[in-house]
N, C-alpha and C positions, 0 to 999 in steps of 0.2 A: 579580753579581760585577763586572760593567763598572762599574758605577755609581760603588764601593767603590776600584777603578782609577783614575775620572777626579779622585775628591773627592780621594785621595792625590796623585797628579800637581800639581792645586793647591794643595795644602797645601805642598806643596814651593814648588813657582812663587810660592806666598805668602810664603815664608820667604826665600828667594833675593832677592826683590825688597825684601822688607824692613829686609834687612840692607842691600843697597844702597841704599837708601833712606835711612835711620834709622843705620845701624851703622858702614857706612865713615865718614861725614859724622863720628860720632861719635868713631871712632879718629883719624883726621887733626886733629880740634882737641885730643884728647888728646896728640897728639905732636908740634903745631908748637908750642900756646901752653900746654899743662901743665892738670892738677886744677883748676885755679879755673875757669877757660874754660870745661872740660866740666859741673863742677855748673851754672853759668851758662845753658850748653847747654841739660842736661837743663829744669832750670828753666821757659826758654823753653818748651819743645814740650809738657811735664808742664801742661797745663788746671789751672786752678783747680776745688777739688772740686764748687762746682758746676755744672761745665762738666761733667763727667765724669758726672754722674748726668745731663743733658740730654739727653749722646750715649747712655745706655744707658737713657734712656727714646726716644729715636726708633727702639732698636736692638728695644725689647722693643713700641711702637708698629708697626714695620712687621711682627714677628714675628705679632703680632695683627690684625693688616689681611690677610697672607698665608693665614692660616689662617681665618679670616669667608673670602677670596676663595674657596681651594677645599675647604672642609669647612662653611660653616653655608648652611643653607636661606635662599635670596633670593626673597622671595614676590614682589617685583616687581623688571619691567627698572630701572626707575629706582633701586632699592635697589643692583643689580648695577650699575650703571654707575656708584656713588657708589663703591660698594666698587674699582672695577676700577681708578676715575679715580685713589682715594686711594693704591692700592696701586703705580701706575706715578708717582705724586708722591714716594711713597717711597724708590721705588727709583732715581728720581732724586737724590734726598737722599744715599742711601747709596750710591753712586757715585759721587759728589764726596769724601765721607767715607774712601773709601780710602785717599787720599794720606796722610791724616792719621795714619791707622789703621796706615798701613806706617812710618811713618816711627817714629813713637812706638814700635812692636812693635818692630822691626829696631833701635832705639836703646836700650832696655830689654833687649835679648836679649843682645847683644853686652855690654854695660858693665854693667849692674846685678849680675852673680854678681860681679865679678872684685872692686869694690867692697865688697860684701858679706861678702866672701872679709880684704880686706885689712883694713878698717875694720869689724871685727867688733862687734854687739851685738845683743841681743835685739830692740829697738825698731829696731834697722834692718832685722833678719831681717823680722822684722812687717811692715815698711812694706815690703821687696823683695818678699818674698811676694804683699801683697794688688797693688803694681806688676807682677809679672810677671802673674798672675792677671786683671788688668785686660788687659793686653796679649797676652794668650793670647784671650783673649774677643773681643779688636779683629780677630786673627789669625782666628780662625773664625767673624766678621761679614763680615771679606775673601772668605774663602772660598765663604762664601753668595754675596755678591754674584758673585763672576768665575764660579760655577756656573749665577746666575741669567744674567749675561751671556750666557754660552755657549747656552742655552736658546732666547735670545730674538732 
């Protein structure tokens, strides 16, 4: 039951920061310099797609160095210490990764429905969708990491 507590609390702490992060930044060029600025915006912080399959292969990389560290049999020290060394390289990776991870979330969260909402159509639903979807995934990469923080 604690466990279920703490992971909630961050997910919160995750979402609060992201919006600050990613959301306010995003409403304030929406209302000093107008729609063209903000696509502009997102633009900028939106990765090119294969920037985004990169980040979610280091994301699905460190998920599987995590689980080799404490679920597969390491028949030698040296095995384990490859795995241990690769898994704290990782977790340096995805630590830095946060910022980015917040910002893009919290920018998508905030703005993408209202857009979606005003400039209706199928292929933008599409593209909001697998956007928010992408950004939900970054949101519970966050959450790993400030969980594995806490731990460490």
């Amino acid at each position: 039951m604690r466990r279920n507590t703490i992971m909630t609390s961050v997910i919160f702490a995750e979402i609060f920061t992201a919006i600050l992060l990613g959301g306010v930044p995003a409403l304030i060029i929406l209302y000093v310099t107008g729609i063209p600025s903000l696509f502009s915006f997102l633009e900028n912080i939106m990765p090119i797609p294969e920037v985004l399959y990169y980040f979610l292969g280091l994301a699905v990389l460190q998920f599987l160095v995590r689980c080799a560290k404490h679920y597969w049999f390491k028949p030698t020290d040296q095995i384990e210490n490859i795995v241990t060394t690769l898994d704290y390289l990782l977790f340096k990776v995805g630590a830095a990764l946060k910022g980015v991870y917040r910002t893009f979330f919290g920018a998508m969260l905030v703005i993408l429905p209202p857009i979606i909402f005003v400039d209706f159509s199928f292929n933008l639903l599409l593209v909001g969708f697998f956007v928010l979807f992408f950004a939900l995934m970054a949101l519970i990469q966050c959450s790993i990491y400030s969980t594995s923080f806490a731990k460490r």
